[in-house]
C-alpha distance (Angstrom), angle and dihedral (degrees) to the residues before:
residue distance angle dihedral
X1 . . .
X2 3.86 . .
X3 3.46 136.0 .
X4 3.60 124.9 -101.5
X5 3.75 118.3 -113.8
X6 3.79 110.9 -131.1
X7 3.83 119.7 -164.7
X8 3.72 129.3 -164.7
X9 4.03 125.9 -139.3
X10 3.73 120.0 -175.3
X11 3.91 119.2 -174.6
X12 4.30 103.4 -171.6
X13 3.84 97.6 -162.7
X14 3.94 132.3 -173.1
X15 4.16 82.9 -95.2
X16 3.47 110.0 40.4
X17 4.02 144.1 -49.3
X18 4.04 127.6 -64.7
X19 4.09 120.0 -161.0
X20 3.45 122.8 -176.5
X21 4.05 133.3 -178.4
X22 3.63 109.9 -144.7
X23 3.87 113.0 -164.9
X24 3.76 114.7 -151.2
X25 3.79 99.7 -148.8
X26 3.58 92.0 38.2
X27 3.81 88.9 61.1
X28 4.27 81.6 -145.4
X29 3.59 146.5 76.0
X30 3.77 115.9 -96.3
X31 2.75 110.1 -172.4
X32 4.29 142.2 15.5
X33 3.74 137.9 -171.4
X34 4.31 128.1 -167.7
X35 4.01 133.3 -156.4
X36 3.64 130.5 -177.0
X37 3.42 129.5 -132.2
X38 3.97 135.6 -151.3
X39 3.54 124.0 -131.3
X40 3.99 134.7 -157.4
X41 3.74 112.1 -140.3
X42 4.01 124.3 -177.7
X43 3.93 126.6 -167.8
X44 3.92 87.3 -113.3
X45 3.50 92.1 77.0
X46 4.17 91.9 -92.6
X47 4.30 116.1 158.0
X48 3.53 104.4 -177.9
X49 3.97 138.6 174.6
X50 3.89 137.9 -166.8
X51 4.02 96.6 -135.3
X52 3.88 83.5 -145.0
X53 3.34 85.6 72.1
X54 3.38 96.7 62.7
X55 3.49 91.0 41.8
X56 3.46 97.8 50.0
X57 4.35 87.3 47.1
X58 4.14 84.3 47.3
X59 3.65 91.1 58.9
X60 3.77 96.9 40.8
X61 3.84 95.0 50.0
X62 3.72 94.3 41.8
X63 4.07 99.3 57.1
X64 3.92 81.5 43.2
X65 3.77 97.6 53.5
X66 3.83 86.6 49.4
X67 4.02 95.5 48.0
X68 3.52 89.7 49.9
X69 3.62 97.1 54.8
X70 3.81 91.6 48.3
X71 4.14 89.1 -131.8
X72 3.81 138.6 155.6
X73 4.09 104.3 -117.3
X74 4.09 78.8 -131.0
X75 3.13 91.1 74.5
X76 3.98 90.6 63.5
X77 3.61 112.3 100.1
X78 3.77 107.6 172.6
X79 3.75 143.1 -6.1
X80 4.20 137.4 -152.5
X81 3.82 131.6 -178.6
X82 3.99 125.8 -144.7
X83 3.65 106.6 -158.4
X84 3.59 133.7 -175.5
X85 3.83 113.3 -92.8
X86 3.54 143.9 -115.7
X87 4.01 93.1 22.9
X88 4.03 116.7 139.8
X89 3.87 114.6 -135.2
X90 3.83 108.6 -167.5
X91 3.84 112.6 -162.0
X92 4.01 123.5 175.3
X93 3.50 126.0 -134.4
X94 3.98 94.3 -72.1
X95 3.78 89.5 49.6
X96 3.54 100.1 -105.9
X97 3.84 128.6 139.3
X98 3.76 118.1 -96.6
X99 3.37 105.5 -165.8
X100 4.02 134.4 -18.4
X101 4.11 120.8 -61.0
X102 4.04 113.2 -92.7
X103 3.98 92.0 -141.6
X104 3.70 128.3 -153.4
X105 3.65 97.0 -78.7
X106 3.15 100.7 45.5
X107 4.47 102.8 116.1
X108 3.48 93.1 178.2
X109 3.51 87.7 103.2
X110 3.95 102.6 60.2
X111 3.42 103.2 112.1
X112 4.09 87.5 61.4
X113 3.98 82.2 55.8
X114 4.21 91.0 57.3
X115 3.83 92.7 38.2
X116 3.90 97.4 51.5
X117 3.90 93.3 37.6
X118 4.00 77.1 59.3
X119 3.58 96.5 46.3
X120 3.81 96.9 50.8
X121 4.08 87.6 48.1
X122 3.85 107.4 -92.1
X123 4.52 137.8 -53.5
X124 4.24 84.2 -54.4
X125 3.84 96.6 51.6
X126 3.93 90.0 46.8
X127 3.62 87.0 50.9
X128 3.26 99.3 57.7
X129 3.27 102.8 35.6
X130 4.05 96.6 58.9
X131 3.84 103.0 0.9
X132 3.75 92.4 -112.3
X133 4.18 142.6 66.4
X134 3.66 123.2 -108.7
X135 3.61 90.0 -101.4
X136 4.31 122.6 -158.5
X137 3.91 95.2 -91.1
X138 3.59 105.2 27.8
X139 3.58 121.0 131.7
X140 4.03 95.0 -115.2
X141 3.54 93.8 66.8
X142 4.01 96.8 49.7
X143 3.72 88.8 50.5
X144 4.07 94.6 49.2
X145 4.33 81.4 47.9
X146 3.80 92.8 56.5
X147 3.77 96.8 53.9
X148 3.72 93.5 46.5
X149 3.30 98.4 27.5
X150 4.18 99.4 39.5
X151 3.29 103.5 13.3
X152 4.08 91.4 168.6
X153 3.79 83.1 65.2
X154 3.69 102.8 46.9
X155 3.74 89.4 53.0
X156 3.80 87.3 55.0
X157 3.34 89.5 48.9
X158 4.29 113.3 112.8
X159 4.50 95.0 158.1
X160 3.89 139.2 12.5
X161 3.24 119.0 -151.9
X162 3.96 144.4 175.7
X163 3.57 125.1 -118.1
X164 3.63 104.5 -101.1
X165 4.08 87.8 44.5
X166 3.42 85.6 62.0
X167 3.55 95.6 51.8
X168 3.96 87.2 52.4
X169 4.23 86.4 43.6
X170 4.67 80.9 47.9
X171 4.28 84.0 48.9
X172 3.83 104.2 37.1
X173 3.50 115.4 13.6
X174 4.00 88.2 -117.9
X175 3.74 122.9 127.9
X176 3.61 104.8 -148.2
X177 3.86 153.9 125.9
X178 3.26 158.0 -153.0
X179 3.61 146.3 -118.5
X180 3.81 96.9 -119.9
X181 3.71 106.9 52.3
X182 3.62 84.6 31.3
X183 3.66 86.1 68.0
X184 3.61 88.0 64.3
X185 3.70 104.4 55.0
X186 4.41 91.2 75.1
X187 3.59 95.6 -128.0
X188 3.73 98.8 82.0
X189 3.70 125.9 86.4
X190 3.90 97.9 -126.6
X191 4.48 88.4 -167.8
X192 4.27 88.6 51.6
X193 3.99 96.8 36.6
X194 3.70 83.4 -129.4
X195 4.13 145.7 120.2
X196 4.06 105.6 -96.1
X197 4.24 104.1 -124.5
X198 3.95 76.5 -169.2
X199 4.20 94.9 67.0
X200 3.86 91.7 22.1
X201 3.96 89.0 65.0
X202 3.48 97.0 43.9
X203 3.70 90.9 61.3
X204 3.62 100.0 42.7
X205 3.96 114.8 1.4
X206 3.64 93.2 -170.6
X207 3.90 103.7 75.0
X208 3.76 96.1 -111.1
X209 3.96 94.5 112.1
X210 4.19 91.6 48.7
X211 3.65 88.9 49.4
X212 4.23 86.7 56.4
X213 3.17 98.1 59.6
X214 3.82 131.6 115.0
X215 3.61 126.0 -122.3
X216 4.17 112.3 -88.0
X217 4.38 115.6 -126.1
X218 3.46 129.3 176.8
X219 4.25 122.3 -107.1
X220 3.89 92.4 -102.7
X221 3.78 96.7 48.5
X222 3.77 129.1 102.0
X223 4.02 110.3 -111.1
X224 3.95 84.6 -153.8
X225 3.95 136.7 -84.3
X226 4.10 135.4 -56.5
X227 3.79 101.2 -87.7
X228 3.65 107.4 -132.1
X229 4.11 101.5 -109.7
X230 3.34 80.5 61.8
X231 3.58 105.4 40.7
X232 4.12 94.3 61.4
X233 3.40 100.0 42.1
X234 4.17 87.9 50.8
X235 4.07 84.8 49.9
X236 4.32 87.6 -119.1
X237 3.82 129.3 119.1
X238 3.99 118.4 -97.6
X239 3.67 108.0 -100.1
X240 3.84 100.1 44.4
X241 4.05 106.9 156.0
X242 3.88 112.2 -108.8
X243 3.96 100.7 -156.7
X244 4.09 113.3 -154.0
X245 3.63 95.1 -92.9
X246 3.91 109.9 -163.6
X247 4.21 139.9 -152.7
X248 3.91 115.4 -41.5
X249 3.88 87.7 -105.8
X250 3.77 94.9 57.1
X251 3.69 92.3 46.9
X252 4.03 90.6 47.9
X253 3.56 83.5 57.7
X254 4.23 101.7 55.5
X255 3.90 79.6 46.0
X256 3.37 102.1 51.9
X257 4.23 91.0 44.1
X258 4.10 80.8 -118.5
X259 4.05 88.5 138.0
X260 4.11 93.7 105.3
X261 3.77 131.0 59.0
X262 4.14 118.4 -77.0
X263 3.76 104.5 38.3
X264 3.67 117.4 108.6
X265 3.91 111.8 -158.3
X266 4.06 113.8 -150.1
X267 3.58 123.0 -173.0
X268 3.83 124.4 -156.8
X269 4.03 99.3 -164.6
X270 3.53 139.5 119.9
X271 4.01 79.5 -67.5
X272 3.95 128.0 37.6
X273 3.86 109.9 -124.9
X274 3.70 121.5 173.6
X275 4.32 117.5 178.6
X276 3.36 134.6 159.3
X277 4.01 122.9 -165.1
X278 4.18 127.2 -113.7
X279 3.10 135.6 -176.4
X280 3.97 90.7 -131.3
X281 3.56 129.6 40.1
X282 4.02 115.3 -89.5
X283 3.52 105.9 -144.3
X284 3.80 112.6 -170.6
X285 3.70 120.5 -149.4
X286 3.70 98.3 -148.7
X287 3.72 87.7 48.3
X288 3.95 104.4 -133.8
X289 3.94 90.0 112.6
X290 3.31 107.7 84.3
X291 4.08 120.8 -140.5
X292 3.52 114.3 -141.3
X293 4.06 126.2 162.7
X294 3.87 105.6 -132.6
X295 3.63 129.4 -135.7
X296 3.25 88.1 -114.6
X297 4.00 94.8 74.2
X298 3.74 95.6 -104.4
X299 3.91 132.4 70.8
X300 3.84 130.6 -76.7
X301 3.94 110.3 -156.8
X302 3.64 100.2 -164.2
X303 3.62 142.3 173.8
X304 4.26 127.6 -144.3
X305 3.51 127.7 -157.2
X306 3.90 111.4 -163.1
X307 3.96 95.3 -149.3
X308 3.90 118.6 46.9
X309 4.64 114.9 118.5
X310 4.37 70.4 12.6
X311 4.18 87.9 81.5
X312 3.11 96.3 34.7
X313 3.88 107.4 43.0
X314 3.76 86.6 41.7
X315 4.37 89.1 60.9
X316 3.57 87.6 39.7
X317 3.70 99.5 57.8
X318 4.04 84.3 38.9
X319 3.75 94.6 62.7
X320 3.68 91.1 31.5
X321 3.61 98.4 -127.1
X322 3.86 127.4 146.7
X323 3.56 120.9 -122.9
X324 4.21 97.9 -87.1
X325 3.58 89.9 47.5
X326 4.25 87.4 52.7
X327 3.16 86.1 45.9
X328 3.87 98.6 47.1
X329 3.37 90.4 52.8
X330 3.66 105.8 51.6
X331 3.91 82.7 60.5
X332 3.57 87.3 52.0
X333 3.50 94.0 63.3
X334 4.18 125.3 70.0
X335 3.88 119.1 -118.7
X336 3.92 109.7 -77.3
X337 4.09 91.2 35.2
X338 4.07 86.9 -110.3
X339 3.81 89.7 -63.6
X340 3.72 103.9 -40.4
X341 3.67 113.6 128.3
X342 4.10 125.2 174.2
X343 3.42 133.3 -150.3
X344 4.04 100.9 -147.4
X345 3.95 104.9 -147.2
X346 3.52 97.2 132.7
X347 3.83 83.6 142.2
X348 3.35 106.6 26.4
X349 3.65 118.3 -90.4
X350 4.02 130.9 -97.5
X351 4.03 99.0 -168.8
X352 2.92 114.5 61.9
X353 4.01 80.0 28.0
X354 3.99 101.1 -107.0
X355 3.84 105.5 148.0
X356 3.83 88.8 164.0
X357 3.26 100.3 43.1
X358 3.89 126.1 137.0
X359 3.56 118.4 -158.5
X360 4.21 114.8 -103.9
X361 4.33 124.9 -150.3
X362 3.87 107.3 -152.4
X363 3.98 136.4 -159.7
X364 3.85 99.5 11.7
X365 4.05 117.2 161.0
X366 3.35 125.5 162.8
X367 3.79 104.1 -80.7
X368 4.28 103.7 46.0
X369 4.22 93.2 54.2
X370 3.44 97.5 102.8
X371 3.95 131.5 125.3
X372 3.58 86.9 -109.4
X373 3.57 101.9 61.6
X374 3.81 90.2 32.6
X375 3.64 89.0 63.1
X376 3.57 95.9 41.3
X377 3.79 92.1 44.9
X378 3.99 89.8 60.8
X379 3.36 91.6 46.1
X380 4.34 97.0 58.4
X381 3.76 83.1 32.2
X382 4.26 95.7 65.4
X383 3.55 79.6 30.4
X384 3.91 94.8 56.6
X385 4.10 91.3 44.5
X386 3.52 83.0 55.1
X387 3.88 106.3 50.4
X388 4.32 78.3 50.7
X389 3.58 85.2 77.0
X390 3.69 93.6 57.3
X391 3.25 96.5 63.7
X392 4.18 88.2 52.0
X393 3.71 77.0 61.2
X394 3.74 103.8 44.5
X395 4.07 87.5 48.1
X396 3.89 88.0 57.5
X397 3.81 99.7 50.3
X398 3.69 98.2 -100.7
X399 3.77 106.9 137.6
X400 3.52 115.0 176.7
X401 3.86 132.9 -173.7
X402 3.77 106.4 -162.6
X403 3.59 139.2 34.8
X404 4.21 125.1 -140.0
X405 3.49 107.4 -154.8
X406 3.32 130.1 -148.0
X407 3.94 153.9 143.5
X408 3.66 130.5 71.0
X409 3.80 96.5 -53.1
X410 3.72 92.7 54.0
X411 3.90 87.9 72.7
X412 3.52 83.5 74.6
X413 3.86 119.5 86.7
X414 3.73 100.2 -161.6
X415 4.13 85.5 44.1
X416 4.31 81.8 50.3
X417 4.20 91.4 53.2
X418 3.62 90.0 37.9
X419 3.82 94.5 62.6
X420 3.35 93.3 37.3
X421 4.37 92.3 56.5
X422 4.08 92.8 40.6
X423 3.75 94.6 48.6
X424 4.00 97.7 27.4
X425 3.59 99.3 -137.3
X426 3.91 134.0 115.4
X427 3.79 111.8 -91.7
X428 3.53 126.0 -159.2
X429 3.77 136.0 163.6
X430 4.27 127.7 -129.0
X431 3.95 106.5 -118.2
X432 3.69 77.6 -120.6
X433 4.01 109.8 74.0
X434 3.70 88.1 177.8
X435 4.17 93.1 80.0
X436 3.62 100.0 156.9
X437 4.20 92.2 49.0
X438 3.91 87.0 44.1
X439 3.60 96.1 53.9
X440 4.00 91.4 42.7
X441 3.67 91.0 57.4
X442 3.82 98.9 41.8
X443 4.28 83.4 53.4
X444 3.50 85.2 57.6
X445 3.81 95.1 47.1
X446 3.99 89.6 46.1
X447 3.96 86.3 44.2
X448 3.75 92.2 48.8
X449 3.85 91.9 42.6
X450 3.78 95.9 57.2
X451 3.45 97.4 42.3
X452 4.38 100.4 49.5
X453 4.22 95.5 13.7
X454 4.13 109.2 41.4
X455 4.05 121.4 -108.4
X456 3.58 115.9 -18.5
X457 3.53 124.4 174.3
X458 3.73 130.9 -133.7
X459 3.51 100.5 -138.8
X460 4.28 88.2 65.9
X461 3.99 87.1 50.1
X462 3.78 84.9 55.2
X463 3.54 89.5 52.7
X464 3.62 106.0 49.2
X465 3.84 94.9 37.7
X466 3.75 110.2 31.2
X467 4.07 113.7 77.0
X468 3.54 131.7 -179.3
X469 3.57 121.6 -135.4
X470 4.11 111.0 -136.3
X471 3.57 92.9 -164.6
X472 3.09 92.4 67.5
X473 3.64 96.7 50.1
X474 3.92 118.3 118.1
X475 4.55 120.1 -167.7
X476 3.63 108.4 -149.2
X477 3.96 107.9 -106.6
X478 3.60 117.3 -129.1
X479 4.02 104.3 -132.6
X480 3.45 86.3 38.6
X481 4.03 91.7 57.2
X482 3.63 95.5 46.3
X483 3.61 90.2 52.6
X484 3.45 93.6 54.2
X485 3.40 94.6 46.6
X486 3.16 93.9 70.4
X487 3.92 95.2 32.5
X488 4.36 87.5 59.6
X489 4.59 86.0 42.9
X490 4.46 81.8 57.9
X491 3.57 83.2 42.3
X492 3.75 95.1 57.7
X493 3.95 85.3 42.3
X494 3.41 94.1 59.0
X495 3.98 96.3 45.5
X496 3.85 90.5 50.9
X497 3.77 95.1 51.9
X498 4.15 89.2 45.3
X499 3.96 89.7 55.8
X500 3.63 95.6 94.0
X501 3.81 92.2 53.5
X502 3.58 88.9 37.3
X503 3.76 101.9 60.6
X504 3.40 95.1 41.2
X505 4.07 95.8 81.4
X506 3.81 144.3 -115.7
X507 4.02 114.4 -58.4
């Protein structure tokens, strides 16, 4: 009789760490583990993170996954790590961390994004230089902050990496990345698969930044092995294969099977993220699709909302209701919360491009304020940002004809039916609400597989090991969609006439 293979996913989010054990002749996950995470926000728009901490939550949920599932460590055969995006790690020359991680939300950095778009020559030459805009949160811009802004530290400065690279650099010792989250950072060339000289040099002319940067490997390569200080505190053998892991997004897509043409991926997390995969890179004129490579081998155009669990945590914590009663009353109230309609930029906004956003609550009187249709007025607000992206999508030639659903929000049933009636599409959730941990650990299977078993493909993984669950499946209504129609054309009304107000930055 053989042994099971046992393979490891970690997704390190904004809020904390997921681990989860996938068993290979189980066809499941058996078992899962969580830590939180703190985070250090300023009024200037500043998300930051101690990567300790998500170290230290790494660690914690890894030896917990593994108790829980009541397994030899033997049995591990590979690892991967989804990480949050767009974050700058700055490590000196003995690899340790200079200061704390700017994450992706973090829009203190904006007025880096308008001075290199200048620099480079305007939107168009960014465009074609790396097939994307320097949005708000993008690596670029927290780089071009630290040498003007901390110039001690950018001297000190020997590599950058992203969050889940240093989570490979925490297992392995190797300082590399990906093509994926590399995509993200706005000085690489998603079409070439290659750092852009063109944005490098307008950051730092003098060759520094090039010289900081880690080693580039394909999405089906090995990043290296578990070193062994890490392997016995973890409770796994040295050796363990680390797989490249990529950004969150990427690894939401492997675990949602979105890694062929007509699956639309939706996120309900702190952010919004909608992608789809193609075999070619999508390369959007107007530049509010993003162009990321997948770690899949193909291309994931995607779009990000800044502001999606953000509207509706924020009104939950407000009323001081727990996550039934939310929930409870969002039923409570009709479609269109009586008239109350909000625009959700809590923290600024990346699509449209808002960076200084501030969030806006429309059509109040005296009779519609109620917790009810404040809660439900969040909810079709993130929900509205969202559906936004869409039509990014729709304008590119990306026409899909089902919607995986995931994220915190897509617990929710009524959240489920509502995205399904604003963007009038079929909605239905993986079995698997974990996406991001999923899709690390079925990268690490596919890495493993290539490596010890011959060419495998990623797209059978998906198969076998990705399941949707049809009880959790919501058909857009028709009354419903033609109300909301109209509800998300108000919507665009109202963020058009808030433009002047909402360029003019935070107070």
């Amino acid at each position: 009789m053989h042994q099971d293979q046992l393979f490891i996913g970690i997704d390190s989010g904004t809020q904390g760490t997921k681990v989860v054990v996938l068993s290979r002749d189980q066809g499941q996950i058996i078992s899962s583990a969580n830590a939180p995470h703190q985070i250090i926000e300023t009024p200037q728009g500043g998300r930051e993170q101690h990567p300790e901490w998500w170290t230290a939550a790494c660690e914690q949920a890894i030896i917990a996954a593994l108790q829980t599932a009541e397994v030899d460590g033997t049995m591990v055969k590979a690892i991967a790590v989804s990480g949050q995006q767009h974050g700058l790690v700055a490590l000196d020359a003995q690899g340790r961390v200079i200061r704390p991680a700017k994450l992706w939300c973090d829009t203190e950095t904006a007025p880096q994004c308008r001075i290199l778009t200048e620099r480079v020559g305007g939107e168009e030459a960014v465009v074609n230089a790396i097939g994307n805009q320097i949005a708000a949160g993008f690596t670029a811009s927290k780089v071009a902050w630290l040498k003007e802004q901390e110039p001690e530290n950018y001297e000190r400065l020997h590599t950058v990496l992203l969050p889940h690279d240093y989570l490979n650099y925490w297992l392995t010792g190797e300082r590399k990345t990906e093509y994926g989250d590399a995509s993200g950072t706005a000085y690489f060339d998603v079409r070439q698969r290659c750092w852009s000289a063109t944005l490098l040099n307008a950051i730092d002319d003098s060759g520094h930044l090039q010289a900081c940067l880690p080693e580039m490997i394909a999405p089906v390569e090995a990043c290296g092995l578990l070193r062994s200080q890490r392997a016995s505190v973890l409770g796994l053998p040295e050796g363990v294969l680390v797989a490249a892991g990529g950004g969150d997004n990427m690894m939401a897509a492997i675990g949602t099977g979105n890694v062929q043409a007509g699956v639309l991926t939706a996120s309900l997390g702190t952010s919004g993220t909608i992608y789809a995969y193609s075999d070619t890179p999508v390369v959007d004129s107007q530049g509010e699709l993003a162009v990321f490579c997948s770690s899949s081998g193909g291309w994931l155009p995607l779009v990000c909302t800044m502001n999606v669990t953000v509207a509706t945590e924020l009104i939950r914590d407000l009323l001081k209701f727990d996550l039934k009663q939310f929930n409870d009353e969002v039923a409570l109230a009709p479609p269109g919360a009586e008239g109350l309609l909000l625009l959700p930029f809590f923290n600024g906004e990346r699509t449209p491009a808002l960076p200084e956003a501030t969030a806006t609550l429309n059509g109040m009187t005296s009779l519609n304020l109620t917790p009810a249709n404040l809660c439900r007025a969040a909810m079709e607000g993130a929900t509205l940002g969202l559906r936004y992206g869409l039509d990014v999508m729709l304008r590119n030639g990306i026409r899909p004809t089902e919607i995986r659903l995931v994220g915190g929000g897509a617990k929710s049933s009524t959240w489920r039916q509502l995205v399904a009636d604003i963007f009038q599409m079929p909605v239905v959730s993986p079995v698997s609400t974990e996406a991001g941990a999923l899709g690390a650990a079925l990268q690490a299977m596919w890495c493993y597989c290539n490596q010890t078993e011959g060419d495998t493909t990623l797209a059978d993984l998906c198969a076998d090991f990705v399941h949707l669950d049809e009880t959790r499946r919501a058909q857009p209504h028709g009354e419903a969609s033609t109300f909301y129609a109209d509800l998300y054309q108000r919507y665009l009304s109202l963020d058009c006439a808030m433009r002047p107000l909402n360029t003019g930055g935070r107070q």
